[in-house]
N, C-alpha and C positions, 0 to 999 in steps of 0.2 A: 504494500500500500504506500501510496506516495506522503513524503514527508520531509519538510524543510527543515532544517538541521539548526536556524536562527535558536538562540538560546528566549526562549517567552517565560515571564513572568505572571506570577497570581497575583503578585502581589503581598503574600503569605512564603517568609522562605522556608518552614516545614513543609508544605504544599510542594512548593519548588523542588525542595529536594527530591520529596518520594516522587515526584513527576519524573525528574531525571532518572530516577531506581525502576520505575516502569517504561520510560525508554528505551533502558538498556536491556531488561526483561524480554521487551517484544525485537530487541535486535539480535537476542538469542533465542530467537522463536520457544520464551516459555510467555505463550498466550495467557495460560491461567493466571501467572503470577501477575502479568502486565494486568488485564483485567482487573486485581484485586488491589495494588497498587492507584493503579486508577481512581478506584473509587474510595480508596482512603484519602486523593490529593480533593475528589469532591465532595468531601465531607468536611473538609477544612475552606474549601475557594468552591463554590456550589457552581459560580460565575465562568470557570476558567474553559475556553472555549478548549485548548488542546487537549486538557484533560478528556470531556466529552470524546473527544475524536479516538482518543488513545483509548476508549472502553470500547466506540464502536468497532474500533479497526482488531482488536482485541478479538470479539465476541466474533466477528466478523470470520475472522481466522479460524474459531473451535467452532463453526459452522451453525451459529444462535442468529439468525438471519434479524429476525423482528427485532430483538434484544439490540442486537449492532443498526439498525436502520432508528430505531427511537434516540441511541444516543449520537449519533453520525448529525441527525437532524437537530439533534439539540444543538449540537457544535455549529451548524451551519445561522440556527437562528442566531447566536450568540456573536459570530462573525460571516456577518452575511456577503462580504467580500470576499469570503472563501480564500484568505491566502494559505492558509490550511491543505486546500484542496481536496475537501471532503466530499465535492458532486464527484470526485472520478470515485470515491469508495459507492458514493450512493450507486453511479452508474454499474458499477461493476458488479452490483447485488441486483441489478434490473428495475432499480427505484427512480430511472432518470434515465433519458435517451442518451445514448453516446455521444450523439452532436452536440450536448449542453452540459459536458463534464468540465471543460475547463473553463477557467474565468481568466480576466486580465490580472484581477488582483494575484488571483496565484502564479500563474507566470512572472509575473513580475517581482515577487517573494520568493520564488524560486533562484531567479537569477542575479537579483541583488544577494542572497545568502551565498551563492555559488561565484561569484564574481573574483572573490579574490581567490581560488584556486583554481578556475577558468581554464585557461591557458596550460597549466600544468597540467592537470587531471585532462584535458579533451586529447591531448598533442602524447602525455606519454602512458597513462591509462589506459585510455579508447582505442590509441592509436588512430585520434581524429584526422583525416583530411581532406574533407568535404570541401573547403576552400583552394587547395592545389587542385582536386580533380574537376570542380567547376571551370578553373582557370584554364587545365588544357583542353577542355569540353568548348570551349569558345574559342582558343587558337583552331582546334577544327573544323568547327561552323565555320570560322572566318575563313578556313581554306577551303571549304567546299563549297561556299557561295563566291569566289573569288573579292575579296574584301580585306584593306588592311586588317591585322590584328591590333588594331586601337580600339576607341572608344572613344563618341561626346561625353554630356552629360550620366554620371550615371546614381541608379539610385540602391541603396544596399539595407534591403531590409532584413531587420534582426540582428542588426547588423554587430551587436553583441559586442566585444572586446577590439574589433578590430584586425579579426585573421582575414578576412574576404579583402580588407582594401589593402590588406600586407602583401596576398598574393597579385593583388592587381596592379601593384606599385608601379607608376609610370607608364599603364596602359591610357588611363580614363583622362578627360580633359579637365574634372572634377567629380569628388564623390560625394553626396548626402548621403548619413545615414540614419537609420532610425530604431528604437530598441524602446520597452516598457520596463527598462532597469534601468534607476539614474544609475547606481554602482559600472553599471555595464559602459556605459557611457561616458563614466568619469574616465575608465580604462580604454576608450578608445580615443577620447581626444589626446590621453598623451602620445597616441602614433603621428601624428600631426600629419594625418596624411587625408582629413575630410576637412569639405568647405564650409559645411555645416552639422552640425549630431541633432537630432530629436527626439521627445520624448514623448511616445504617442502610440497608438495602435496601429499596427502596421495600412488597417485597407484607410482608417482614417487618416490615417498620412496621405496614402495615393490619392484620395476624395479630395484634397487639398491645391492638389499640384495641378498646373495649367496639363490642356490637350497637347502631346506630342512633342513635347519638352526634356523629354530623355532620350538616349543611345540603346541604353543599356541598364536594366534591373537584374537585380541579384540576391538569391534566397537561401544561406546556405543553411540546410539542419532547421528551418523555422519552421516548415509546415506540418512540423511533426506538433506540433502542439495546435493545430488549426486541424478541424472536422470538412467540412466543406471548403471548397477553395475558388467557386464560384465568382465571389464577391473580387478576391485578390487577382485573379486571373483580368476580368473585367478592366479591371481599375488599370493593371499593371497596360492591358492594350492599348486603354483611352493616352496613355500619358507617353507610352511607345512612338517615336515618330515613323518615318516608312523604313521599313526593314531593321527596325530597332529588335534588338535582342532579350528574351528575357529566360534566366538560367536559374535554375534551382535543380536539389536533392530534395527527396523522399524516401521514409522508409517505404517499403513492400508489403501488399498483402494480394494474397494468389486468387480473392472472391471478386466480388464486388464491390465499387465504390472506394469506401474505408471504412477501419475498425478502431476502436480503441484497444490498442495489446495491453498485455498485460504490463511493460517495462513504464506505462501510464505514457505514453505516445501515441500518435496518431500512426495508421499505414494504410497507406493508399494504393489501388490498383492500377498496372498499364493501363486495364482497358478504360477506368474514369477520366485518366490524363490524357490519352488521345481524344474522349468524346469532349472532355471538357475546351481541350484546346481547338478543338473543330467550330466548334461552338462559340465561341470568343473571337474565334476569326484569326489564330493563328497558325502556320506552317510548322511541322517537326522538324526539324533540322538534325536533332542526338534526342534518342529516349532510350537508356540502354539499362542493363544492370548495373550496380554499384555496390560496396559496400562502403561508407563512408566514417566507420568505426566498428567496436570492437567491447563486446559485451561477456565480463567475463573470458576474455580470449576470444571468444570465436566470434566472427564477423559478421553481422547485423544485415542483413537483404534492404536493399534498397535500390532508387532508380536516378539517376541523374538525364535529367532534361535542359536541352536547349531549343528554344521558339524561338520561332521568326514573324514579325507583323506583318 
């Protein structure tokens, strides 16, 4: 079950502690003890949103389905921003449609707590490089439409810490980018290599931007927290000028559409991304397989795409 790692207070530092005793609990899969821990820290802080979460994800676990959905929901009313990220537990008990598991507040708690081991944990953990292999996925579009390998304007969303405009360094004519973690952003203006950073929803951002005012957009590893992609697609076209490019990664999933997996990510199908991009009014140029990290060792299915306007 997903869980941001920020140290949260009750308020109460008895509360606090056993909180921390039942986290550790549940990250040695003893559900019971986490469970009972739990509701010692609610008997002291009745109020404390994670606590709630920690009994439902608990119960949730030793298979008390009702028992874990009562307290999940409690936690949700109590932080209805959800930086918790308790829709993806409701979703995953079938209490809430998969499309509306995650929220911004959560991604954005996520990645401000992860921000400052970012870079390390993606590049030698993961073995992330969704940003190298975007980068040569567009020197080959460019050589198979006959086209410099440059870039005008470009726009990078998700743009996280700053590896997608590290790999594109001295391609683009300039980069905006845009991310839902100030942390995130703090870490990327030190690259000093964007003309502007923003702090904002990625399709709201596109919603923003004049018609046909970009080269080139870029998504790396973001659509895995987005259900539909509809919206981004759209936006990403409108702002595309003619034959602008627009490049992203995806995890994989072999059905239909997409799912939410279990790793609390999104995985999308070939076949959604070709109808979607049909549909949008863009050309495939690269839809291939990829793996773009590394889960537990073994490497994660995914697809990397390049569109053409």
């Amino acid at each position: 079950m997903p869980q941001t790692t920020t140290v949260r207070t009750s308020g109460d530092y008895l509360a606090d502690r056993r909180y921390e005793y039942a986290r550790a609990a549940f990250d040695e899969r003893d559900f019971e003890a986490a469970a009972d821990l739990a509701r010692q820290v609610l008997e002291l802080a009745p109020g404390f949103a994670a606590a709630h979460a920690m009994l439902g994800r608990s119960l949730a676990e030793m298979g008390r389905r009702e028992e874990a959905l009562e307290a999940l929901r409690q936690a949700l009313a109590l932080e209805p921003g959800d930086e918790l990220g308790v829709r993806i537990d409701l979703a995953r008990l079938g209490a809430l449609p998969p499309d509306e598991a995650m929220t911004d507040g959560y991604v954005r708690a996520l990645f401000d707590d992860y921000a400052p081991k970012f870079d390390r944990h993606l590049t030698k953990s993961l073995a992330y490089r969704g940003p190298e292999l975007i980068a040569d996925a567009l020197r080959r579009a460019c050589s198979k439409r006959i086209r410099d390998y440059r870039f005008g304007p470009t726009l990078d969303l998700g743009c996280g810490t700053g590896l997608m405009a590290q790999a594109l360094d001295g391609l683009c004519a300039s980069i905006e980018g845009v991310d839902l973690s100030p942390r995130m952003l703090e870490k990327a203006a030190r690259t000093k290599l964007y003309a502007a950073l923003h702090e904002s929803e990625l399709v709201s951002f596109l919603s923003g931007r004049k018609d046909a005012e970009a080269d080139l957009v870029v998504a790396a590893d973001v659509f895995v927290y987005m259900a539909a992609l509809d919206a981004v697609f759209r936006e990403a076209h409108r702002v595309l000028g003619r034959e602008g490019l627009f490049a992203f990664t995806v995890q994989a999933h072999e059905g239909a559409d997409f799912i939410l997996g279990r790793d609390a990510r999104y995985a999308h199908s070939e076949a959604y991304l070709r109808a979607l991009a049909e549909r949008t009014g863009f050309s495939v140029a690269i839809l291939e397989p990829v793996s773009t990290r590394e889960d537990r060792g073994v490497p994660v299915p995914g697809f990397l795409a390049v569109l053409q306007r």
